[in-house]
N, C-alpha and C positions, 0 to 999 in steps of 0.2 A: 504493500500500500504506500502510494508516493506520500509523503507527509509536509511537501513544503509547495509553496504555488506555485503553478505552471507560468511563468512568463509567456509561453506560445498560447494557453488556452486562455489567460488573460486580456491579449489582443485579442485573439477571433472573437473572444463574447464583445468585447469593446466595439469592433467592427459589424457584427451582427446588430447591435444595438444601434449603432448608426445606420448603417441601410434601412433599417427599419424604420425608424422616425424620417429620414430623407423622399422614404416611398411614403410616406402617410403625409409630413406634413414638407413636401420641397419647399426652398427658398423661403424658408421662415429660421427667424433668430435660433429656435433650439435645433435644426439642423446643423449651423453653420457650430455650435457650442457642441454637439454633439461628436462632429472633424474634429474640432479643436482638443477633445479626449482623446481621441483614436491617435494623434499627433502626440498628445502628454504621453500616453501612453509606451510608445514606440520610443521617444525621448527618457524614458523611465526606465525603460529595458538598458539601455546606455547606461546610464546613471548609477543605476543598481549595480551593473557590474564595476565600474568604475571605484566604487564605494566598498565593494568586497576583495578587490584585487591588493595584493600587498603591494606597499610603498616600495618600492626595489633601493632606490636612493636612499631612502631614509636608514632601510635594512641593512645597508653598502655600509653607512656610518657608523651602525652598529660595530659590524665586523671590525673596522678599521678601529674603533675604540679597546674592542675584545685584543686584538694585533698587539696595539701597544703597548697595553697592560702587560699582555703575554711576553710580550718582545723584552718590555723593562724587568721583569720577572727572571728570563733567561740570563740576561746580562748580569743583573745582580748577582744570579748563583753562578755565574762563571768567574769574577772579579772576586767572590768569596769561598775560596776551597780552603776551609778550613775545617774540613771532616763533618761536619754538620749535615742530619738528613735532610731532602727535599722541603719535607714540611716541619724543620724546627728554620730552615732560612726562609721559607714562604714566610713564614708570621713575623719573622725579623724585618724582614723586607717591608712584610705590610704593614707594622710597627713604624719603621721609619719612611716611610712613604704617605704618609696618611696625609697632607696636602693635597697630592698629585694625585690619591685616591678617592681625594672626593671630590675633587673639579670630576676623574674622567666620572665617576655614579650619577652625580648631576648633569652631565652631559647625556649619558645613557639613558636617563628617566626623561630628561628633555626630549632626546629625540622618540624613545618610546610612546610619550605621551603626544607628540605632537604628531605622530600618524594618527590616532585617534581624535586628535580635536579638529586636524583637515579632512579627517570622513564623518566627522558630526558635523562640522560646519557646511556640507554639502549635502546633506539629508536633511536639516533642518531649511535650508534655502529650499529644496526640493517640497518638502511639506509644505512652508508656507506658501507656496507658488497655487501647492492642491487646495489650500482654504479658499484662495482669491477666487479659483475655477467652483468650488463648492457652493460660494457667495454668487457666482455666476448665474449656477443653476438656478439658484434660488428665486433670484430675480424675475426669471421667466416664470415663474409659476404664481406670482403674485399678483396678477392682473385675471389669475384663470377665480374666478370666485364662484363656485357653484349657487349662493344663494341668489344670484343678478341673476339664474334663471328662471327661478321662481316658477309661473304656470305655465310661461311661453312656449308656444309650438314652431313657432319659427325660430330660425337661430340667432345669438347673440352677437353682437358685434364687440370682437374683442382686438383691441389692437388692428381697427380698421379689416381684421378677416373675422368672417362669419365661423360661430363656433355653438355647435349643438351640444347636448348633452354626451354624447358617445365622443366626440370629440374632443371636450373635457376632459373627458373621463382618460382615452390616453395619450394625452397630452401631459396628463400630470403621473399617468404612471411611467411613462417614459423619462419623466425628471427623477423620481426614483430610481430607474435603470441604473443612470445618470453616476447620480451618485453613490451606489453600489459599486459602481465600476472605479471612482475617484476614489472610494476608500479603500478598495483592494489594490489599488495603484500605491495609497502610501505604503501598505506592507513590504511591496518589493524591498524598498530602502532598508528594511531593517532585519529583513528575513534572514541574513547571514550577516549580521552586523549588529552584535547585542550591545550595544551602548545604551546605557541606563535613560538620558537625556533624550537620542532620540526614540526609543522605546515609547519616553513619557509625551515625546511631542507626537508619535503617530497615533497613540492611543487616543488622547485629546482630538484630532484630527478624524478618528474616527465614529468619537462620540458628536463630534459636531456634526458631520454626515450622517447619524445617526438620528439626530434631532431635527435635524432638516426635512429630511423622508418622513419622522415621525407625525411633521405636521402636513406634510402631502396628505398622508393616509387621514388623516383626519379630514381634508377637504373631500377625498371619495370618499368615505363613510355619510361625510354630510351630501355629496351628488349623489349616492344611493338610495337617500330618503327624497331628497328632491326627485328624480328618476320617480321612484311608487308615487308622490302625489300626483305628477304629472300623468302616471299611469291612469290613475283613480278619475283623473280630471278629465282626462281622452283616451278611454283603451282603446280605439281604434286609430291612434297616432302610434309609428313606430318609431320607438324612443335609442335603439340602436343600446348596445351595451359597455361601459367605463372601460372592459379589459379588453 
């Protein structure tokens, strides 16, 4: 059982969810927001790896740090043959050396840390970029108000296009798609990269996505009663269905 996300199966639903909304609603704002997932998305895959791949440089400094120590180590026990084993001149060494051994540790923990704070600082850029596209979605879903339908049989004029109830309806489950699909986007970022930080900013990022959708469904729950009044008012109008 695979246990981590599929980057390839990621994009296809990413893409399936755009053709979809494209063939229902073309040349309207959430198509065009819709591209612009399928693009995040594809730029995420990038990103992600990027993010999991080791610093080779940084790694290189390591080494060369390890080198010297070793190198100063060898020299000392060659300069001291005074019958002493390996490890009573290591501690002598490292005894008298204890300057020079803490500049290179500090140097060590710097560079070690500092591969970790340029791949949190490029996951957190990544996430917040997914809030702004989140706040995107959002936006398009706000003008969709199921109670402006009220008893009407003809359709609504939203945003200068005509928009019925069935049309509503997925119009706004498509914004959830939407945002399904942005919040599995942040996981990439941190799928192989357990940094506490960004752990704690995709989680957040998630719940925000979370609560966004939360209030879609609240809008079809409420087009679902609208829908049965209208039903009750005209059962011989075909009111078409939200999903």
């Amino acid at each position: 059982m695979n246990r981590e996300l599929r980057e390839d199966k990621l994009l296809e639903t990413g893409e399936k969810v755009g053709q979809r909304i494209a063939s229902r609603f073309p040349d309207s704002g959430l198509s065009q927001v819709a591209a612009d997932v399928v693009q995040i998305t594809r730029e995420a895959l990038v990103r992600a790896t990027a993010i999991r791949r080791p610093n080779l440089w940084l790694r290189a400094g390591l080494g060369l740090l390890a080198l010297i120590a070793i190198g100063g180590l060898l020299t000392y026990i060659e300069t001291r043959p005074d019958g002493r084993t390996i490890w009573s001149t290591t501690l002598q060494f490292l005894d008298e050396a204890k300057g020079s051994a803490a500049v290179l540790s500090a140097a060590a923990v710097f560079l070690i840390t500092l591969e970790t704070r340029v791949k949190r600082g490029r996951a957190l850029r990544a996430v917040h970029e997914l809030r702004a596209v989140a706040h995107i979605i959002d936006m398009h879903q706000l003008t969709k108000d199921p109670d402006r339908l009220d008893d009407r049989i003809s359709p609504l004029d939203v945003a200068g296009k005509p928009m019925d109830a069935d049309a509503m309806g997925r119009y706004l489950h498509f914004c959830t798609e939407l945002l399904a699909v942005i919040g599995k986007v942040g996981q990439l970022y941190v799928q192989n990269f357990s940094d506490a930080q960004s752990l704690a900013a995709v989680d957040q990022f998630e719940n925000l996505a979370t609560g966004l959708s939360s209030k879609i469904w609240q809008k079809l729950m409420i087009l679902d009663r609208v829908r049965e009044t209208m039903i009750a008012a005209s059962p011989c109008v075909p009111l078409g269905r939200s999903a």
